[in-house]
SERO-4910 file (N, C-alpha, C, O; in steps of 0.05 Angstrom, whole numbers):
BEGIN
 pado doro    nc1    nc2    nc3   cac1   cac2   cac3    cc1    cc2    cc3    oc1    oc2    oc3
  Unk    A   -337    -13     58   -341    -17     29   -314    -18     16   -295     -5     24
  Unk    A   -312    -37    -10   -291    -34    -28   -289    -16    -48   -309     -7    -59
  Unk    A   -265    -10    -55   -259     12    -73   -273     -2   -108   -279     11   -127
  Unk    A   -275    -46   -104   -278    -46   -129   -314    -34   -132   -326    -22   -151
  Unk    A   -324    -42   -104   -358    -36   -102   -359     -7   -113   -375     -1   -131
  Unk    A   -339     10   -101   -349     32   -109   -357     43   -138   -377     54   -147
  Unk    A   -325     35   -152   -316     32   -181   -344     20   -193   -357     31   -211
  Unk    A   -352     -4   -182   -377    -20   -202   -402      5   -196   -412     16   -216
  Unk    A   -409     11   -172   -428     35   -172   -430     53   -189   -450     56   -203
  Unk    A   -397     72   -191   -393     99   -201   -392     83   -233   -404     95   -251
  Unk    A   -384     68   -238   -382     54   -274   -421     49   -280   -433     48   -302
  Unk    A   -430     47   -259   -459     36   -268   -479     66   -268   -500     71   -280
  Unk    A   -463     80   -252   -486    110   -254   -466    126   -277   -471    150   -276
  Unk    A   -449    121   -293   -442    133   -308   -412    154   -310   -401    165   -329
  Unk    A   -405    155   -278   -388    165   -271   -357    169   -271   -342    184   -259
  Unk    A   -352    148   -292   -328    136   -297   -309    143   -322   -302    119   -324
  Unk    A   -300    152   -337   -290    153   -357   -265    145   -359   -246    158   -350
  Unk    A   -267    110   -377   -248     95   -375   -233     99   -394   -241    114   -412
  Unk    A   -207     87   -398   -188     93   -415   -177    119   -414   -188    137   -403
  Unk    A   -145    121   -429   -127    136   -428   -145    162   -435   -150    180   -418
  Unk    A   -157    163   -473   -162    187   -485   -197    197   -468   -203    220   -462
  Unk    A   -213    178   -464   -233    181   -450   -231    196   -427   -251    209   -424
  Unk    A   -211    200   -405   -196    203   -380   -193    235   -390   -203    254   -379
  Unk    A   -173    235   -418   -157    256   -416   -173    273   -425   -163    295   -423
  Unk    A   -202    274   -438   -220    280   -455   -242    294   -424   -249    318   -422
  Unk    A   -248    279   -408   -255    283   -383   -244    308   -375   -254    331   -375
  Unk    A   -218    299   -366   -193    323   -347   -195    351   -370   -197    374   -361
  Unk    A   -195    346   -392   -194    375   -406   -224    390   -403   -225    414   -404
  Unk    A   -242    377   -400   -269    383   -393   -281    391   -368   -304    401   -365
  Unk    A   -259    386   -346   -247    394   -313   -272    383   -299   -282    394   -280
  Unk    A   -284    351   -314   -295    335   -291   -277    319   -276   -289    309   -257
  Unk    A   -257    313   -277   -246    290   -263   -239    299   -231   -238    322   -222
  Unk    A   -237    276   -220   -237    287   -187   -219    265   -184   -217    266   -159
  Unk    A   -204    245   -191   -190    228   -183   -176    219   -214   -190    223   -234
  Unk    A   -156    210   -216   -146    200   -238   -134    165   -230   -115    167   -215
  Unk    A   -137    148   -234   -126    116   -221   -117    105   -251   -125    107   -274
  Unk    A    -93     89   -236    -79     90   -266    -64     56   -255    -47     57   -238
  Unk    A    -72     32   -264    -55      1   -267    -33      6   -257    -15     21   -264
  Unk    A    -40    -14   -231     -1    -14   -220     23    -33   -252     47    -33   -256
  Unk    A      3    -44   -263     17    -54   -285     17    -35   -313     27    -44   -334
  Unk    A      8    -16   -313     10      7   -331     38     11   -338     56     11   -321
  Unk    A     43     14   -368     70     24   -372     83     55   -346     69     64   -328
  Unk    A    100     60   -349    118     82   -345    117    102   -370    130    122   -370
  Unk    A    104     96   -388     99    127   -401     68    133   -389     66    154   -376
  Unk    A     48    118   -392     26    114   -386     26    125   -362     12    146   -362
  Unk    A     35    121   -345     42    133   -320     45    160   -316     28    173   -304
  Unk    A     66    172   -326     79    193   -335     59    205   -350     58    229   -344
  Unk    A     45    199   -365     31    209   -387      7    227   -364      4    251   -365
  Unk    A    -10    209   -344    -26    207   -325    -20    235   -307    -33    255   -300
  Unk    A      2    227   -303     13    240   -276     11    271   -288     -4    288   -279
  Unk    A     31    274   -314     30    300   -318     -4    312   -320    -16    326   -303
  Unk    A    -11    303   -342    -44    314   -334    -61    321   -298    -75    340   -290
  Unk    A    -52    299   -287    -66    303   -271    -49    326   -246    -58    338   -227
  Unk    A    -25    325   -255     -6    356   -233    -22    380   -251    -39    396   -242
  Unk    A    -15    378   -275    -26    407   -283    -59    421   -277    -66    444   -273
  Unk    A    -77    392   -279   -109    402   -261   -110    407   -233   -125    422   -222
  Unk    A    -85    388   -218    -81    382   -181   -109    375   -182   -129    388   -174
  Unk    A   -106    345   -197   -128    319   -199   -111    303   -176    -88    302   -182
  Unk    A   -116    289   -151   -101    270   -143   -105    243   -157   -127    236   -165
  Unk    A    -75    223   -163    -77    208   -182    -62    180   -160    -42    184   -146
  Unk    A    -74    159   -162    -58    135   -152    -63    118   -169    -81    120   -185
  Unk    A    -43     93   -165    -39     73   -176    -58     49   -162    -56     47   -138
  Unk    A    -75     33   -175    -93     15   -174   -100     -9   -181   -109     -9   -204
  Unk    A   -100    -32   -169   -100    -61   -187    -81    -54   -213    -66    -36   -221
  Unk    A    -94    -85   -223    -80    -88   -251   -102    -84   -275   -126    -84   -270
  Unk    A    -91    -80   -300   -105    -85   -321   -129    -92   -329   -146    -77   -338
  Unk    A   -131   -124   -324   -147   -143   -331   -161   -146   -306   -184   -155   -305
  Unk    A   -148   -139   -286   -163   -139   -259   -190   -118   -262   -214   -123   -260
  Unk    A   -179   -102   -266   -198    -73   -280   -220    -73   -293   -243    -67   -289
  Unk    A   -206    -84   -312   -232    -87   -336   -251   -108   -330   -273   -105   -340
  Unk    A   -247   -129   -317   -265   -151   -306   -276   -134   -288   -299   -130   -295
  Unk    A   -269   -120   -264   -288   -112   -248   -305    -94   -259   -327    -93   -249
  Unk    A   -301    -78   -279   -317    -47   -294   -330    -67   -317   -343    -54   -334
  Unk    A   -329   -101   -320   -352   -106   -342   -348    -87   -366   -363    -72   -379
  Unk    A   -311    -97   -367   -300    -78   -400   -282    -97   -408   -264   -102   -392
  Unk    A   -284   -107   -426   -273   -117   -458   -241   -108   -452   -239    -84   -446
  Unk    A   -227   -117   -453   -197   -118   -458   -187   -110   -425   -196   -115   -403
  Unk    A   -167    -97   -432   -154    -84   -404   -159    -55   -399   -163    -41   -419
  Unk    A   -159    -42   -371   -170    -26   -366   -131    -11   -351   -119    -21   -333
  Unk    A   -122     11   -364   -100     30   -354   -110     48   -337   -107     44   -313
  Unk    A   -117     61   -342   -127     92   -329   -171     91   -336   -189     83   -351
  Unk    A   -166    103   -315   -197    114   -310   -199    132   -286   -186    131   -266
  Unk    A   -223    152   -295   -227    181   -284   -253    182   -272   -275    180   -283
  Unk    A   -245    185   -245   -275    184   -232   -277    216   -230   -262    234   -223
  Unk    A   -311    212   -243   -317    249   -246   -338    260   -226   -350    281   -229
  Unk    A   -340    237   -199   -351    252   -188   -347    251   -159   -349    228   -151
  Unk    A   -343    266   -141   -323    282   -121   -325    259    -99   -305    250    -89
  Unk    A   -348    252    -93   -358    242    -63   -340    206    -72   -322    193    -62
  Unk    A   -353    205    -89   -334    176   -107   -303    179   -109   -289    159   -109
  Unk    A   -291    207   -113   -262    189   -115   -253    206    -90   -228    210    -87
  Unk    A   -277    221    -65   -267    225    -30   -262    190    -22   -240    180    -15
  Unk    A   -286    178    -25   -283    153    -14   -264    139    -37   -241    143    -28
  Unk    A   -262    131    -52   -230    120    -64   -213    121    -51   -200    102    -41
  Unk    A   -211    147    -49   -181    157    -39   -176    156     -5   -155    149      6
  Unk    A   -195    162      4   -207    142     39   -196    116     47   -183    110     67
  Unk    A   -206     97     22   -202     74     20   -176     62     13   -165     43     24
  Unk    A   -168     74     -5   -132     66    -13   -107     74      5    -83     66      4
  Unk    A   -120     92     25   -108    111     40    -87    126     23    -63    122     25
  Unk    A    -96    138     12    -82    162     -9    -95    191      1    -81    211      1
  Unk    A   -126    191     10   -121    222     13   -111    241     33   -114    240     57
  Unk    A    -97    258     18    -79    277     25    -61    280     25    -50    300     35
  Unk    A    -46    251      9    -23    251      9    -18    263    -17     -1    281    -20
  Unk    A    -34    252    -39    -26    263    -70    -37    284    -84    -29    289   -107
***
């Protein structure tokens, strides 16, 4: 399976909370289980990401682009950051990108 299949799954059962303040609105609420943030994302955006997600020890990687994003999640503009809030969804993400255990 692909990480975008999964993303369209976890975006279709509700699991997703896209965007920066949506994400960070999530993480303060301590659903997030994964944080994925546009390999084309600024460097504050990044930074912005990163710090939130060290202070929960959310693991956070970098993922497609933008517009890549938002076309696959069936969202209107560009897509930076999004927060998958539910565990088994961002085990396999992170399976799949080969990121877990590293971050």
């Amino acid at each position: 399976m692909r990480v975008e299949t999964l993303l369209g799954f976890a975006r279709r059962a509700g699991l997703l909370a896209i965007g920066s303040q949506a994400a960070k609105t999530a993480l303060e609420k301590g659903k997030v289980h994964l944080l994925m943030v546009s390999s084309d994302a600024s460097s504050r955006t990044w930074r912005n990401a990163a710090m939130l997600a060290e202070k929960k020890n959310i693991p956070i990687v970098h993922y497609g682009e933008k517009e890549q994003l938002a076309e696959r999640l069936g969202w209107s503009g560009e897509v930076a950051v999004l927060a998958v809030t539910q565990e088994q969804f961002a085990r396999d993400i992170l399976r799949l990108t080969g990121k877990d255990g590293e971050e």
